[in-house]
C-alpha positions as CSV (number, residue, x, y, z in Angstrom):
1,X,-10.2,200.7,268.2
2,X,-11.3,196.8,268.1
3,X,-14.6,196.1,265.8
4,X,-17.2,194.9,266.8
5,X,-19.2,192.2,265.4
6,X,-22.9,193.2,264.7
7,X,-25.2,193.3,262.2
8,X,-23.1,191.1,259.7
9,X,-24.5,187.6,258.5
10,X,-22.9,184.1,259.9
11,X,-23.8,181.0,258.1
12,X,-24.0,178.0,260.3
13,X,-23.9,175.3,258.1
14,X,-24.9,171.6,259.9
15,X,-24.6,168.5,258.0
16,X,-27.0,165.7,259.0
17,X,-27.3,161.7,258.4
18,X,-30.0,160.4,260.2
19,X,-29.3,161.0,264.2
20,X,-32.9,162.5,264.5
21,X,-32.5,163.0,268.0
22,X,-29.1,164.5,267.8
23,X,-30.3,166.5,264.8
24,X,-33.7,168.0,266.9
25,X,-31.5,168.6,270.2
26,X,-28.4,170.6,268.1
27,X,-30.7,172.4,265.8
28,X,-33.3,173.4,268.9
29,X,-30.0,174.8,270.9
30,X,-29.3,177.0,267.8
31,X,-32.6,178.6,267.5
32,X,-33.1,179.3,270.7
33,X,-29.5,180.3,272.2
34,X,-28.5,182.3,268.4
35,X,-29.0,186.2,267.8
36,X,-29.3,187.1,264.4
37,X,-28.7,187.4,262.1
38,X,-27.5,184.5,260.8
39,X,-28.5,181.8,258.2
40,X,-28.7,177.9,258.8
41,X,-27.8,176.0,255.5
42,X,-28.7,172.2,256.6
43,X,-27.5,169.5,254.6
44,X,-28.9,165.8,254.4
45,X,-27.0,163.3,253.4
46,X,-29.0,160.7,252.7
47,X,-30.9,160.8,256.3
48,X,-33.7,157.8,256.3
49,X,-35.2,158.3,259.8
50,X,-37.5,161.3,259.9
51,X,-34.4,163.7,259.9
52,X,-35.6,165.3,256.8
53,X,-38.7,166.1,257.8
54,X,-37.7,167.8,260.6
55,X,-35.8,169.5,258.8
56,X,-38.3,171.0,256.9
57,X,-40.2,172.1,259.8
58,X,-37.4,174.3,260.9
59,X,-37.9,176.3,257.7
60,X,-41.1,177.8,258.8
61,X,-39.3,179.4,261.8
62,X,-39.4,183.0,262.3
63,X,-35.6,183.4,262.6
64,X,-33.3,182.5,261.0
65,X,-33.0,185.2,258.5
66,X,-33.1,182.3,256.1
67,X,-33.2,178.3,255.7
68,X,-31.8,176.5,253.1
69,X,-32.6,172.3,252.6
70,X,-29.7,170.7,250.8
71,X,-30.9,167.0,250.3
72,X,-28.8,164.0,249.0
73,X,-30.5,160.8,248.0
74,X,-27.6,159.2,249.7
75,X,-24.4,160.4,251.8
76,X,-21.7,161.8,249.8
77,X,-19.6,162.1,252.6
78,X,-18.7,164.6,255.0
79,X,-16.3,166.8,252.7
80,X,-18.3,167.0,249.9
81,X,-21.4,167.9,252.2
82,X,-19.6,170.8,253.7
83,X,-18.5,172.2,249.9
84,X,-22.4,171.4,249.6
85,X,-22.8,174.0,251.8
86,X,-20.4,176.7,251.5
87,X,-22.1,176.6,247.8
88,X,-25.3,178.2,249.3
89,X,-23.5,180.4,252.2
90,X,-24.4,184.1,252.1
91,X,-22.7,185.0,255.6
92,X,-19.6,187.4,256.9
93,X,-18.9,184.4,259.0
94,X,-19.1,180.8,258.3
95,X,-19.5,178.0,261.2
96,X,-19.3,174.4,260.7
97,X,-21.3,173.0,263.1
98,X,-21.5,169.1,264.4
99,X,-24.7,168.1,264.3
100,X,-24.2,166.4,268.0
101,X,-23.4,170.0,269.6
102,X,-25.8,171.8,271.6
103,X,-24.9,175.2,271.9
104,X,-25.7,177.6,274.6
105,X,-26.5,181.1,275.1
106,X,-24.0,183.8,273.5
107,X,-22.3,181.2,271.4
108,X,-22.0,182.6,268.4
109,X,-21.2,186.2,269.4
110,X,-18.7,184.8,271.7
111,X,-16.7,182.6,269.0
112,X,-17.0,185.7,266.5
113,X,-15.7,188.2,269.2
114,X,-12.7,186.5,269.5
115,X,-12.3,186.1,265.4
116,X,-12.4,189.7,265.5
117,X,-10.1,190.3,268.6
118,X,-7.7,188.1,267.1
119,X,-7.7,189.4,263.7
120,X,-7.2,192.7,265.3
121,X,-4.5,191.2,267.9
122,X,-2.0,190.3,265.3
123,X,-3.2,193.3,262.5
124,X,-4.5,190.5,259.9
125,X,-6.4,192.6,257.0
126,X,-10.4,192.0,256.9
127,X,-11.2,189.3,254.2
128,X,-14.6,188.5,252.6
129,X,-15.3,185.3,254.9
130,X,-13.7,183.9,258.5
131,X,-14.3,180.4,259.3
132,X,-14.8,178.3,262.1
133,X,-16.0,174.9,262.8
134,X,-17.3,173.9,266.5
135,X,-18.4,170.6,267.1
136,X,-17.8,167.2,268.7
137,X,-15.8,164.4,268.1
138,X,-18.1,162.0,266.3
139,X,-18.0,157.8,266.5
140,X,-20.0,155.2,266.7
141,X,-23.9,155.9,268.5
142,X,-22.8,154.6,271.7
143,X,-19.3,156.5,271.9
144,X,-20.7,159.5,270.6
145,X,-20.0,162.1,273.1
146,X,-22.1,165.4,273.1
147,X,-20.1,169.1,273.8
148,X,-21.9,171.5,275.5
149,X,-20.8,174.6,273.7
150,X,-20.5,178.0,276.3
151,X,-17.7,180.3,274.8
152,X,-17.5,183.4,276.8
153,X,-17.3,187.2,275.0
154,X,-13.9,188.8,274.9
């Protein structure tokens, strides 16, 4: 019989560098399109333009389950911001998320459905942690391009 996933913890972990507008739109999309529980780890790199204030006004939501602030006084880098993150991760599931994606409704249930299916498809034992990483290719302001996310359930 497949699993199901329910009441196990993802951790979406979404690295910022300034991009307020990116950052409000991506993270807005994700509070209002996510079923818990999940777990947003955000991580700053550095971000000069109001981003990380914003950030901290997302902590006083009433979902997640939990917010963690990972601030840098300047940006390390992409790679060392996501092993920034996977420091603090807590979740089942981990997803890497662009900071220019807006996601939609059943996202997340949608992408970890067909984890499961698949791990179940080709009889791949359980392990602690399945990752994932969703997001946009990234550029340039003007040739940044945005990806609706809508992944259907399997």
């Amino acid at each position: 019989m497949p699993r199901r996933w329910g009441d196990e913890l993802a951790s979406i972990i979404i690295l910022c560098c300034n991009e307020l507008d990116y950052n409000r739109q991506c993270l807005e999309s994700v509070l209002q399109h996510t079923r818990g529980p999940y777990e947003l780890i955000l991580v700053d790199n550095g971000s000069t333009d109001g981003t990380s204030e914003y950030l901290k006004e997302i902590q006083g939501k009433a979902e997640p389950a939990r917010v963690i602030i990972m601030r840098n006084e300047k940006n390390v880098g992409f790679p060392a911001g996501c092993n920034q993150g996977l420091t603090k991760a807590r979740g089942r599931y981990l997803v890497f998320l662009n900071n220019d994606t807006i996601v939609t409704n059943g996202w997340l249930e949608g992408l970890i459905a067909s984890l499961v299916h698949w791990d179940d498809m080709y009889n791949i034992p359980s392990t602690p942690l399945t990752c994932c990483s969703m997001g946009a290719a990234t550029g340039s302001t003007s040739s940044r391009w945005r990806m609706k996310l809508n992944v259907p359930l399997v």
